[in-house]
ZATI-632075 format. One line per 8 residues: their letters; for each residue x, y, z of N, C-alpha, C, O. Coordinates in nm, 2 decimals, m for minus. Example, Ala and Ser with C-alpha at 12.3 -4.5 7.8 and 13.67 -1.06 7.14 Angstrom:
<recs>
as> 1.32 m0.57 0.78 1.23 m0.45 0.78 1.32 m0.33 0.78 1.42 m0.33 0.85 ~ 1.28 m0.22 0.71 1.37 m0.11 0.71 1.29 0.00 0.79 1.34 0.11 0.80
</recs>
This chain:
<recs>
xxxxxxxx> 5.18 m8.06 1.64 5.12 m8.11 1.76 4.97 m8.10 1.77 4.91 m8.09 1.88 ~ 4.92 m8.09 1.66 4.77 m8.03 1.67 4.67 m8.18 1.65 4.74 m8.28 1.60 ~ 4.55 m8.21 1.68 4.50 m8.32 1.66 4.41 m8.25 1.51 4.34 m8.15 1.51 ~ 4.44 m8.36 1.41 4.38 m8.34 1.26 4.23 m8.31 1.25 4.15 m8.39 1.20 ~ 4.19 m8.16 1.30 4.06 m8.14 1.31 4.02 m8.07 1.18 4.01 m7.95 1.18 ~ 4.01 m8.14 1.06 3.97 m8.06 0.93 3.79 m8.13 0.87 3.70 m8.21 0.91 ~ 3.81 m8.05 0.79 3.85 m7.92 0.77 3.82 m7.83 0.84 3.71 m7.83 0.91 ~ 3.91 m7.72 0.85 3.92 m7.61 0.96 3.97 m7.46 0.82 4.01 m7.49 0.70
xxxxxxxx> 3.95 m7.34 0.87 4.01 m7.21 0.84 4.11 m7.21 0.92 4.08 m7.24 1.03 ~ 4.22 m7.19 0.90 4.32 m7.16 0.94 4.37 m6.97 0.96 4.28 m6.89 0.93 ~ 4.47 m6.93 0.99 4.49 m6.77 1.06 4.46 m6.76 1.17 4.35 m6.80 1.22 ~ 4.58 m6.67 1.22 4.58 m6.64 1.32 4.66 m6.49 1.39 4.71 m6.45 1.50 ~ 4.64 m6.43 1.25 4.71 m6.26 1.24 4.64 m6.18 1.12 4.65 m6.21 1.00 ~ 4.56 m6.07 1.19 4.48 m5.98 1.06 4.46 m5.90 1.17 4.49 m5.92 1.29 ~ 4.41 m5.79 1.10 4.32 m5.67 1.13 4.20 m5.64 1.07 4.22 m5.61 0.96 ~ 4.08 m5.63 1.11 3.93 m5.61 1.07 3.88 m5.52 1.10 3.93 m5.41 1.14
xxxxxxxx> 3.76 m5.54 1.07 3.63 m5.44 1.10 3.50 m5.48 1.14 3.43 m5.47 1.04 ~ 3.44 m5.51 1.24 3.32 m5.54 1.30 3.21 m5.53 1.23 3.14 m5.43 1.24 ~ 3.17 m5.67 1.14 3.06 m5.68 1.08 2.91 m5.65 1.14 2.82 m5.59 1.09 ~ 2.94 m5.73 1.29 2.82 m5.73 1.32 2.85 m5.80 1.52 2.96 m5.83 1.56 ~ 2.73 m5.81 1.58 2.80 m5.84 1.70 2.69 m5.95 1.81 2.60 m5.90 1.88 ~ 2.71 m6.06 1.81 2.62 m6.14 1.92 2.59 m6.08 2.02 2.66 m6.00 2.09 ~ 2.43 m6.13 2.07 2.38 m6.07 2.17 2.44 m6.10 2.34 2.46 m6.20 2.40 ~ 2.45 m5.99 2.37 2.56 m5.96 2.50 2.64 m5.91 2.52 2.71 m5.88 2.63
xxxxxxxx> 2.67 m5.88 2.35 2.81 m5.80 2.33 2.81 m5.66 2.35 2.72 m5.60 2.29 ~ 2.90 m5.56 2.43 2.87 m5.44 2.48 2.99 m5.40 2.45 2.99 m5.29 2.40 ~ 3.11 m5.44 2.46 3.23 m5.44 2.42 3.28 m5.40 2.24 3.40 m5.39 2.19 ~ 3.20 m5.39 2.19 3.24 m5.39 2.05 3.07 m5.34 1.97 2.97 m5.39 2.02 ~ 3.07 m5.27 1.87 2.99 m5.22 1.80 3.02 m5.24 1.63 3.11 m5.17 1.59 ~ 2.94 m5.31 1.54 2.96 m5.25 1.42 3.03 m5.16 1.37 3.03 m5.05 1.42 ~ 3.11 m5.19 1.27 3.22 m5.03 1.25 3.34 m5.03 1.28 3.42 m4.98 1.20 ~ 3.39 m5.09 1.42 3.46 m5.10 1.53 3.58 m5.16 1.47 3.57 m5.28 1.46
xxxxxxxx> 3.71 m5.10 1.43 3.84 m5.17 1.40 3.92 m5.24 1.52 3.97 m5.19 1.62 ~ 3.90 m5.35 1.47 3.97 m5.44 1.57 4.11 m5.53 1.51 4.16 m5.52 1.40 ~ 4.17 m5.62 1.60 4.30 m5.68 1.58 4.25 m5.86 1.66 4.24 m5.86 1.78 ~ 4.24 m5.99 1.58 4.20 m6.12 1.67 4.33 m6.14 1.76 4.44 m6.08 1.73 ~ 4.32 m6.21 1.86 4.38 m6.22 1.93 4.39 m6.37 2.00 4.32 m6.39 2.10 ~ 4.45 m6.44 1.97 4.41 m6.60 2.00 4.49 m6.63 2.13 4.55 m6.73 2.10 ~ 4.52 m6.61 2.26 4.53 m6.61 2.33 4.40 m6.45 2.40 4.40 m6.33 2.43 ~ 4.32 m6.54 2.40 4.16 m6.46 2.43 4.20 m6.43 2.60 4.27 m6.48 2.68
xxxxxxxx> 4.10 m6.33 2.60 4.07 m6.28 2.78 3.96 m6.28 2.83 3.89 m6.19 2.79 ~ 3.87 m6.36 2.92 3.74 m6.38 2.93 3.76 m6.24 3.05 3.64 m6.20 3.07 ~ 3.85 m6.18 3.12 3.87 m6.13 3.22 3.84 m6.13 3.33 3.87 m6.03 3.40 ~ 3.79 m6.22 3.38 3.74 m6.27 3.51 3.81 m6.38 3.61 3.84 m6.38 3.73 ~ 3.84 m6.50 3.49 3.97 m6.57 3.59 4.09 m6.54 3.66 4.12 m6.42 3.64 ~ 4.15 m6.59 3.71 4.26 m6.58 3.79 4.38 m6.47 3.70 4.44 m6.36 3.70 ~ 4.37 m6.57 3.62 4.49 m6.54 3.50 4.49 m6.42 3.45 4.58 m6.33 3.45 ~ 4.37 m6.40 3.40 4.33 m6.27 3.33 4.34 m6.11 3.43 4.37 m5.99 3.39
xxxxxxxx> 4.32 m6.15 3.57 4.34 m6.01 3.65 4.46 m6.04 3.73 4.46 m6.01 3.85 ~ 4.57 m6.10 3.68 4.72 m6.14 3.71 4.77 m6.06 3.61 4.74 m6.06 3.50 ~ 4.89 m5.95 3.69 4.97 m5.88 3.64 5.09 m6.00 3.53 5.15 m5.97 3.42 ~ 5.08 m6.12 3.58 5.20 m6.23 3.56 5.16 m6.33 3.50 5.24 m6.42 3.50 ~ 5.02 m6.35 3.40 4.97 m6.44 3.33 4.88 m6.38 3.20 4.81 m6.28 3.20 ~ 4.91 m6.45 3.13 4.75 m6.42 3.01 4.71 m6.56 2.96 4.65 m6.57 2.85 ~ 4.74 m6.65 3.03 4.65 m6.77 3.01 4.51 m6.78 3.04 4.47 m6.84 3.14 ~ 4.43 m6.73 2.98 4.34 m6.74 3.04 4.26 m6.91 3.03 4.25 m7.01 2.96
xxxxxxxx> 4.21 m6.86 3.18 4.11 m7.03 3.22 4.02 m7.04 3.09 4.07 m7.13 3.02 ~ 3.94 m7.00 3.05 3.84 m7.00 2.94 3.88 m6.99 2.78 3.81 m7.04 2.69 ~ 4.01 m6.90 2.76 4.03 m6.87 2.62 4.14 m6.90 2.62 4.20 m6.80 2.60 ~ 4.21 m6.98 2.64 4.41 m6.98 2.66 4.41 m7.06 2.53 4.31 m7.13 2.49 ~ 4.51 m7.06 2.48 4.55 m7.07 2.32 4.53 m7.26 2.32 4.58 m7.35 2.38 ~ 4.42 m7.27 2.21 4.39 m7.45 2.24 4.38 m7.47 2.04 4.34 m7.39 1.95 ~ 4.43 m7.57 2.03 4.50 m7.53 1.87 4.40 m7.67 1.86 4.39 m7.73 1.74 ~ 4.33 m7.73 1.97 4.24 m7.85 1.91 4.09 m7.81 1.89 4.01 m7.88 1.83
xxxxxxxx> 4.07 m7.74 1.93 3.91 m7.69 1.98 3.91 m7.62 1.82 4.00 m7.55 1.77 ~ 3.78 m7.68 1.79 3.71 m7.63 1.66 3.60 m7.57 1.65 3.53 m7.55 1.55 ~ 3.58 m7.55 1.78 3.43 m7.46 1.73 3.43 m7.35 1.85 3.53 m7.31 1.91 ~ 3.32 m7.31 1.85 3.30 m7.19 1.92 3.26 m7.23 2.12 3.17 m7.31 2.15 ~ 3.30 m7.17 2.20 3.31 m7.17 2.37 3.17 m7.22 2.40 3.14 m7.33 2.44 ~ 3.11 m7.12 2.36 2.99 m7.11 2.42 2.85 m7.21 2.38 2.74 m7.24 2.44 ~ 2.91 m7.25 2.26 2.76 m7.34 2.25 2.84 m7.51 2.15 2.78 m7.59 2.09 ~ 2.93 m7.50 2.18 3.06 m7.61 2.13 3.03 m7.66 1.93 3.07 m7.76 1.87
xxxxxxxx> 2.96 m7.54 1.89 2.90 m7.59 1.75 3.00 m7.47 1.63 3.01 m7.35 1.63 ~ 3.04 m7.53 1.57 3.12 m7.42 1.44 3.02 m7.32 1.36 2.90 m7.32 1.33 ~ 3.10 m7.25 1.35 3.00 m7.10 1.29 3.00 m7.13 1.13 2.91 m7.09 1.05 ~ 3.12 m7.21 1.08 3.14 m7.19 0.91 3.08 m7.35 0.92 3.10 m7.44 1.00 ~ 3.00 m7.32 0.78 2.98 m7.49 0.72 2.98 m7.44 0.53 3.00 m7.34 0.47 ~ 2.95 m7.56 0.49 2.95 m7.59 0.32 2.88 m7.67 0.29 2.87 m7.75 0.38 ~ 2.78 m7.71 0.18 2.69 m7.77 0.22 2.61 m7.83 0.31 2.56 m7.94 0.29 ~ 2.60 m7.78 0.40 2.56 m7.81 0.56 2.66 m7.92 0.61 2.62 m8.03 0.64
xxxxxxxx> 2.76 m7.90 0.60 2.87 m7.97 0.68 2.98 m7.91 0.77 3.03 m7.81 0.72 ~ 3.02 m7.93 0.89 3.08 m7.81 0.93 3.24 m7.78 0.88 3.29 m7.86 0.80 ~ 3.30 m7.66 0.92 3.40 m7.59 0.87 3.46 m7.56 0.99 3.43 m7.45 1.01 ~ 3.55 m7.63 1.11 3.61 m7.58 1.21 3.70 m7.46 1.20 3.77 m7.43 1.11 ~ 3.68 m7.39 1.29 3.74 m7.30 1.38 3.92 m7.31 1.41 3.96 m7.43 1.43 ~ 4.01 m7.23 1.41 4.13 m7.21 1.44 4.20 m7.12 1.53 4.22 m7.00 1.51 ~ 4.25 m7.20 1.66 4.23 m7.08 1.77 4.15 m6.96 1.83 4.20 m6.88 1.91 ~ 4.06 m6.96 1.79 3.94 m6.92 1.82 3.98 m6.77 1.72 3.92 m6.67 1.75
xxxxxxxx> 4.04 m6.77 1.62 4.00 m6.63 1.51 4.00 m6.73 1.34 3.91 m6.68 1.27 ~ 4.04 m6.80 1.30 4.08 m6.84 1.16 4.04 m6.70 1.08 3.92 m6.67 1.06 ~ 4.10 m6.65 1.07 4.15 m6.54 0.99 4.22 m6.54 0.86 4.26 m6.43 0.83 ~ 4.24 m6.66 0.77 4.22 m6.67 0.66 4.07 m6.73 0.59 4.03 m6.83 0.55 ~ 4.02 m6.56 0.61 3.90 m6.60 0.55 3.81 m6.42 0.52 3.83 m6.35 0.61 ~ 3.76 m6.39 0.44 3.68 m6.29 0.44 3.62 m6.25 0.59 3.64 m6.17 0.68 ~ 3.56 m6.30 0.57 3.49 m6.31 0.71 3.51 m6.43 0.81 3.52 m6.55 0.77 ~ 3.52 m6.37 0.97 3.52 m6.49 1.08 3.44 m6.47 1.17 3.38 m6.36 1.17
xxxxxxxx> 3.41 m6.55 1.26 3.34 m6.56 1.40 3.40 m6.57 1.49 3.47 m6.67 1.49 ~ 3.41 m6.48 1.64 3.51 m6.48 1.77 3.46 m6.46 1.83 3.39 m6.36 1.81 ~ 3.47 m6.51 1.95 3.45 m6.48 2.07 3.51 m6.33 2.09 3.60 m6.28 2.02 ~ 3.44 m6.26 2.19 3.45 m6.11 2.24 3.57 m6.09 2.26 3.65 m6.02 2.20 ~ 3.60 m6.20 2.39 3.78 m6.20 2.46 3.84 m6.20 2.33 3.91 m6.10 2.32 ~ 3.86 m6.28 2.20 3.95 m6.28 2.12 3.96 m6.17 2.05 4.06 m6.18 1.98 ~ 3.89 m6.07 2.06 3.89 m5.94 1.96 3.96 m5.85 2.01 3.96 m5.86 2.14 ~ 4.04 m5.73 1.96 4.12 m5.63 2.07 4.08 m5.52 1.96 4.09 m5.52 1.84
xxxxxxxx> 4.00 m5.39 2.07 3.97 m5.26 1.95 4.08 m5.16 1.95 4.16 m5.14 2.04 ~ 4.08 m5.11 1.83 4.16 m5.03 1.80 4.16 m4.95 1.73 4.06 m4.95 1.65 ~ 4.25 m4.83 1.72 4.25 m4.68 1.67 4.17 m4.70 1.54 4.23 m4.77 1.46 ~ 4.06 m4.64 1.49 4.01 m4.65 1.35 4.10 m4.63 1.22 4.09 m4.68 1.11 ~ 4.18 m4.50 1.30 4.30 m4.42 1.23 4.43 m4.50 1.17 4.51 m4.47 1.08 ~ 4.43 m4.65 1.29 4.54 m4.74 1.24 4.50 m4.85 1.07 4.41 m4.92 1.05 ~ 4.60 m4.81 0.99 4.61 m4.87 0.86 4.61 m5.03 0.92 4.70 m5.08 0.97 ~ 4.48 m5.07 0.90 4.46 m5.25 0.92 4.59 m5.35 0.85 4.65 m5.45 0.90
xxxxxxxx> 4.62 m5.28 0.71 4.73 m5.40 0.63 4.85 m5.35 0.71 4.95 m5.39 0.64 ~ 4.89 m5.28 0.83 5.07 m5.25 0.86 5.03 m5.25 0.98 5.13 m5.22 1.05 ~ 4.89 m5.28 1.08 4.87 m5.30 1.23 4.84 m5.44 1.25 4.85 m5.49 1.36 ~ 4.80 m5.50 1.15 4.78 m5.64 1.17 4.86 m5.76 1.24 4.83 m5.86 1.31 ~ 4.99 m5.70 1.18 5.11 m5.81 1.26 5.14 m5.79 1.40 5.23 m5.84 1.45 ~ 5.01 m5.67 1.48 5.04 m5.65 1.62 4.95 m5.75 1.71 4.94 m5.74 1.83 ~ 4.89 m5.87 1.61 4.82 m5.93 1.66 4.87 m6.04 1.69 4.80 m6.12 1.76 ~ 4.96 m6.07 1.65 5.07 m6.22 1.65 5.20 m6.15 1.73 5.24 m6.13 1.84
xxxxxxxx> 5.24 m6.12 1.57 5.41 m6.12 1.56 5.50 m6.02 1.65 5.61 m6.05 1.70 ~ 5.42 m5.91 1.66 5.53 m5.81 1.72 5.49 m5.77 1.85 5.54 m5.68 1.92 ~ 5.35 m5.86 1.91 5.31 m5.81 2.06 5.39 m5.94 2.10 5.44 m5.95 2.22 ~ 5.40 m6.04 2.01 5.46 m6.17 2.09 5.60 m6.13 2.12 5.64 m6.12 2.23 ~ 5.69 m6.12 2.00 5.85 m6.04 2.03 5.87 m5.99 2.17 5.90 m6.05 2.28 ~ 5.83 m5.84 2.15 5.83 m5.76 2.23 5.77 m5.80 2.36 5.82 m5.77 2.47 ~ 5.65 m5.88 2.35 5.58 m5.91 2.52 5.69 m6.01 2.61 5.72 m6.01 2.73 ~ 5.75 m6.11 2.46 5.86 m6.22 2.56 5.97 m6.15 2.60 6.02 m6.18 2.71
xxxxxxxx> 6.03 m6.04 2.52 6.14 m5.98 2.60 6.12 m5.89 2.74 6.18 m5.91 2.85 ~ 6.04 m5.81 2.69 6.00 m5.73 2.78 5.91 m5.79 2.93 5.95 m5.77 3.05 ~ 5.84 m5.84 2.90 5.74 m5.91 3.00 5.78 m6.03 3.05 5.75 m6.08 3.16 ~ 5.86 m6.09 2.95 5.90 m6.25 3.03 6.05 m6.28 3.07 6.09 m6.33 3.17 ~ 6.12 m6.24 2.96 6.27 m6.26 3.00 6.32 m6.14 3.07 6.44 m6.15 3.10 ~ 6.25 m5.99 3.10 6.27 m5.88 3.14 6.44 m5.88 3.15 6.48 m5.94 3.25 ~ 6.54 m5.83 3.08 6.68 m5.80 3.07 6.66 m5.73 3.10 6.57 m5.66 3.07 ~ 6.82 m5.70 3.23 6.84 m5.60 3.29 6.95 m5.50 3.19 7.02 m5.54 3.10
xxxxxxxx> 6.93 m5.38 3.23 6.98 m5.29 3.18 7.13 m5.28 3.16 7.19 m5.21 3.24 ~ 7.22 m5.35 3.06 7.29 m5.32 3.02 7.36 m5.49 2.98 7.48 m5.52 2.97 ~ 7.26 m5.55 2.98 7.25 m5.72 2.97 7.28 m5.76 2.82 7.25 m5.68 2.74 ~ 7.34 m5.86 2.78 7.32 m5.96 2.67 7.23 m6.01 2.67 7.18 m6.07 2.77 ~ 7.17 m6.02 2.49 7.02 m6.08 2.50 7.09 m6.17 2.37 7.17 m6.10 2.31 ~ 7.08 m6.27 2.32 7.05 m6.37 2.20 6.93 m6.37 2.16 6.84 m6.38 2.24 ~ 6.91 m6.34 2.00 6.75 m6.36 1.99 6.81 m6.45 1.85 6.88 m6.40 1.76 ~ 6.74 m6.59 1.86 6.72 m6.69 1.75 6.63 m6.68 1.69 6.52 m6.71 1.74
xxxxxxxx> 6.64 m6.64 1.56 6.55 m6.62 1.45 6.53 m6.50 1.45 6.50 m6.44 1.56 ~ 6.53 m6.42 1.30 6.52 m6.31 1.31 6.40 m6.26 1.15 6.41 m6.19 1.05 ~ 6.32 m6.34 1.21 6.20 m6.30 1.14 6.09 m6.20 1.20 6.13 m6.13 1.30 ~ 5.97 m6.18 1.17 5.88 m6.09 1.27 5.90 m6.12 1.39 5.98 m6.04 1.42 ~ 5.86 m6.20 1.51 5.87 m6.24 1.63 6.00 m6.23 1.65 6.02 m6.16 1.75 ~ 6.13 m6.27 1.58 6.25 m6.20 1.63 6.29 m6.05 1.61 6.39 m6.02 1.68 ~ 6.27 m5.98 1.56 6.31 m5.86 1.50 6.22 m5.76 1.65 6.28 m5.67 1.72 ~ 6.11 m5.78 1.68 5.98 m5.73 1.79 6.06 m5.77 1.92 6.04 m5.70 2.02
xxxxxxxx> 6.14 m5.87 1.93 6.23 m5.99 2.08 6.29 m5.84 2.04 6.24 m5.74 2.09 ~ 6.39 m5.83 1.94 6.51 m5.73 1.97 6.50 m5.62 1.99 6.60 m5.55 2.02 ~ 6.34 m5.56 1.95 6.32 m5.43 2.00 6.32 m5.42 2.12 6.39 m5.34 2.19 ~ 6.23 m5.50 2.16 6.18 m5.52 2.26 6.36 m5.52 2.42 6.36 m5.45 2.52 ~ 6.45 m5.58 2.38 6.57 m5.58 2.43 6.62 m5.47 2.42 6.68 m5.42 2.52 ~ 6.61 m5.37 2.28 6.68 m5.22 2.28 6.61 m5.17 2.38 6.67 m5.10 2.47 ~ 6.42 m5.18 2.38 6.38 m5.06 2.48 6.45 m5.09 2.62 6.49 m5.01 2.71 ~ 6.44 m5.24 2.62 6.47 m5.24 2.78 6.64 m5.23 2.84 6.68 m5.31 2.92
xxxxxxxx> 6.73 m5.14 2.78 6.82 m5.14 2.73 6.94 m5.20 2.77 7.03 m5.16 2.85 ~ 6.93 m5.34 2.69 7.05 m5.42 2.67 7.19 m5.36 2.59 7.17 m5.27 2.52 ~ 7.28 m5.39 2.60 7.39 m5.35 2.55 7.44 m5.41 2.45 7.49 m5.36 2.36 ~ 7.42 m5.57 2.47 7.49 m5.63 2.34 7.34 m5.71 2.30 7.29 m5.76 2.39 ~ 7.29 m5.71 2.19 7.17 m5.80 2.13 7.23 m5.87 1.98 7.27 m5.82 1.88 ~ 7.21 m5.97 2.02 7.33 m6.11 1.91 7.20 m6.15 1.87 7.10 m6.17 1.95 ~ 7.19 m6.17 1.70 7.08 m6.19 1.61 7.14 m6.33 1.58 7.26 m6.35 1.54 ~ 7.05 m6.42 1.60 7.14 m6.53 1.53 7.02 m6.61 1.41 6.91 m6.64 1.46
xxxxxxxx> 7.05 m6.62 1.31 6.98 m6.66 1.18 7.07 m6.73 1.04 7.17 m6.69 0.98 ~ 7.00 m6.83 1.02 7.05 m6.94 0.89 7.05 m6.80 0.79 7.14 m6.84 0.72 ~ 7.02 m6.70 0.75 6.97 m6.66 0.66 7.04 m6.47 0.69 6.98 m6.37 0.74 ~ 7.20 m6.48 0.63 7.28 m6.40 0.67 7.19 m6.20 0.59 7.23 m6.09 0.61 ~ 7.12 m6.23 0.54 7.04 m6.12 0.47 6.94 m6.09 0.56 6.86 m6.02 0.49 ~ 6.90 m6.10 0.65 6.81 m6.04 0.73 6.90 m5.96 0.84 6.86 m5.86 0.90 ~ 7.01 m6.01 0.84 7.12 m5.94 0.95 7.10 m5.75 0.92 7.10 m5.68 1.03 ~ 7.09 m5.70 0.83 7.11 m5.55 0.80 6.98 m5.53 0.86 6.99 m5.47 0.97
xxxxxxxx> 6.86 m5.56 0.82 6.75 m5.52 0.85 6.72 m5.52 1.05 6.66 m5.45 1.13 ~ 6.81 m5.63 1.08 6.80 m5.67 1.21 6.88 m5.55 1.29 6.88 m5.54 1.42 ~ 6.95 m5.48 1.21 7.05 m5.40 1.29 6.95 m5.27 1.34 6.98 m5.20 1.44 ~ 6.82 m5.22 1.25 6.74 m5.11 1.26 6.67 m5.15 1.40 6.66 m5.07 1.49 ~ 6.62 m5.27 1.43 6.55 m5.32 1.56 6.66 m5.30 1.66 6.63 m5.34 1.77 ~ 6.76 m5.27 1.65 6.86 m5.31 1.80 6.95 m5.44 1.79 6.98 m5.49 1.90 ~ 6.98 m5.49 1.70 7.05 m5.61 1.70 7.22 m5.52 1.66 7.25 m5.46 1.56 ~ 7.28 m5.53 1.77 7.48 m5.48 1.75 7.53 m5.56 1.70 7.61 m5.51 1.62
xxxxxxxx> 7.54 m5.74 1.70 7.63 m5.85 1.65 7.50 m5.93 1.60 7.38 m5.92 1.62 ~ 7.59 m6.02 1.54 7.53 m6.17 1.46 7.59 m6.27 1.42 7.71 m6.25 1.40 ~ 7.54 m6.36 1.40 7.56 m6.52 1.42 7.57 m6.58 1.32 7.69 m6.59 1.32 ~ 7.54 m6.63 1.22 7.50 m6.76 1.15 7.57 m6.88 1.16 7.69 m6.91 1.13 ~ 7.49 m6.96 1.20 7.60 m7.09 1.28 7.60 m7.15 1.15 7.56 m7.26 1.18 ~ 7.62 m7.15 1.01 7.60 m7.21 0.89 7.82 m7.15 0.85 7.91 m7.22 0.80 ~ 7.83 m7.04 0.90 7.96 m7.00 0.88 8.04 m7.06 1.00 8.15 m7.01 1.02 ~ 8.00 m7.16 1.07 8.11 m7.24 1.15 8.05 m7.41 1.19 7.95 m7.47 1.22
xxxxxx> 8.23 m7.43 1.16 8.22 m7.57 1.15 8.23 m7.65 1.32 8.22 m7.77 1.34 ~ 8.24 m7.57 1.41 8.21 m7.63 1.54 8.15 m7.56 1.62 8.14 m7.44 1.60 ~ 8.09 m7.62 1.73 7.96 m7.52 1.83 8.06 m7.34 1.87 8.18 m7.32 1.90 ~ 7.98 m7.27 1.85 8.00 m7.11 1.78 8.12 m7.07 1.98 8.21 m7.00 2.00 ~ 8.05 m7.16 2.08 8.12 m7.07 2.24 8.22 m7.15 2.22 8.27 m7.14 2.33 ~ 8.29 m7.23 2.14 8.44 m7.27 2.12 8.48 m7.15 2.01 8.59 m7.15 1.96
</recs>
């Protein structure tokens, strides 16, 4: 669904370290272990000081915008040609350029290569169970797909303590792994020949 803005860097899940920092920046220092965050927080709009939103008006997840907020020009080029931007972190790359909102600091002490996936995969899981679909205590949850963002859904369902959490996945080998997150049953609609509530 994206409009073909290339070339672009692509990523949108790492863990870093603050090369350096644009003028205005008070929030972040050289040194500074951070996590990108592509649903950015300018913290001032509506959304942003809403217990019930993280869209933010200014940084909310725009998968067409290729350059940078503030001055609408790309930070990467190649022979003086430009190199677009990806959700405002493209993080496959050595180095990137972000806006402030998109950056989130963190423990120096956290190992970047096993905190990284808290920047996507396991704040999304866990924020949609917990924060959006909130199950009540002692509820059935379904979670489809049980890859990173699913496996984070079903923690996310144990903490808020569901009783039955049904993993359902094409791919019957992830089921063991899914049982450590809180998944009790499982699915694979590949092992039946008619819709699974018959």
């Amino acid at each position: 669904g994206q409009t073909p803005v290339f070339p672009r860097i692509f990523g949108h899940e790492a863990g870093g370290i603050v090369e350096s920092v644009g003028e205005g920046v008070t929030d972040l220092a050289p040194g500074d272990h951070v996590l990108p965050v592509f649903t950015g927080e300018c913290k001032e709009c509506p959304h942003c000081k809403s217990a019930e939103s993280n869209m933010c008006d200014l940084l909310r997840i725009n998968t067409d915008r290729g350059v940078m907020i503030g001055d609408g020009k790309s930070r990467f080029s190649v022979n003086g040609k430009p190199i677009y931007h990806f959700v405002g972190t493209s993080t496959f790359s050595e180095y990137t350029v972000m806006h402030v909102g998109c950056v989130a600091k963190i423990n120096p002490a956290a190992p970047l290569d096993k905190v990284c996936v808290l920047s996507c995969g396991i704040s999304t899981g866990l924020g949609a169970t917990i924060n959006v679909a909130k199950p009540p205590k002692g509820s059935t949850v379904a979670i489809f797909g049980l890859g990173a963002v699913g496996l984070a859904a079903a923690e996310g369902a144990r903490i808020a303590g569901a009783s039955r959490i049904i993993g359902i996945d094409l791919n019957a080998n992830r089921f063991e792994e899914a049982r450590k997150f809180g998944c009790t049953e499982f699915v694979n609609p590949k092992d039946h020949d008619k819709p699974v509530q018959q």
